[in-house]
N, C-alpha and C positions, 0 to 999 in steps of 0.2 A: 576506142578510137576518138569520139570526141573529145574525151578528156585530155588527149593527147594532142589534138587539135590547138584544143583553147591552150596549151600547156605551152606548145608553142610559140602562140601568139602571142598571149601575155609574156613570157619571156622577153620578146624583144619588147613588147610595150613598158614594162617594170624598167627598162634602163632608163628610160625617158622619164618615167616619172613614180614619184611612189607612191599615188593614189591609184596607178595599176596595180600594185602590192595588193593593195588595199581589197580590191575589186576581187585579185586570184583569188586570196585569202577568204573572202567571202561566196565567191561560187565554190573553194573545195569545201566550204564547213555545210553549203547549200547540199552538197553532194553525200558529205557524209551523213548528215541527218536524212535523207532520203533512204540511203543504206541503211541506215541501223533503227528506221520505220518500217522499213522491209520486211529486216530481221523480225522486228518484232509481231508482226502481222505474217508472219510466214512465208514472205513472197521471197524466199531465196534467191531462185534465179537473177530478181531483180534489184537486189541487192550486190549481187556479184557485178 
C-alpha cells in the first residue's frame, strides 16, 4: 500500500517535472535493494 501510495503521488508530481522522475526512480531502486537484502538474509516475508 505504500508503494502504491507514493506511486500515486509521484504520478501526478512527474508531470510537472522530471526531477520527480528522478526521485520515483530512486525510492523504487531504494525498495528494491531492501528486497533483495531480504532475500538474501532470509527475511522473506519482508522482502515481499
Amino acid at each position: 500500500q505504500q508503494v502504491e501510495s507514493s506511486r500515486n503521488e509521484n504520478q501526478e508530481e512527474s508531470r510537472d517535472s522530471p526531477s520527480s522522475l528522478v526521485a520515483t526512480i530512486s525510492e523504487l531502486l531504494r525498495y528494491k535493494n531492501a528486497g533483495n537484502e531480504a532475500v538474501r538474509t532470509g527475511k522473506y516475508m519482508e522482502a515481499v
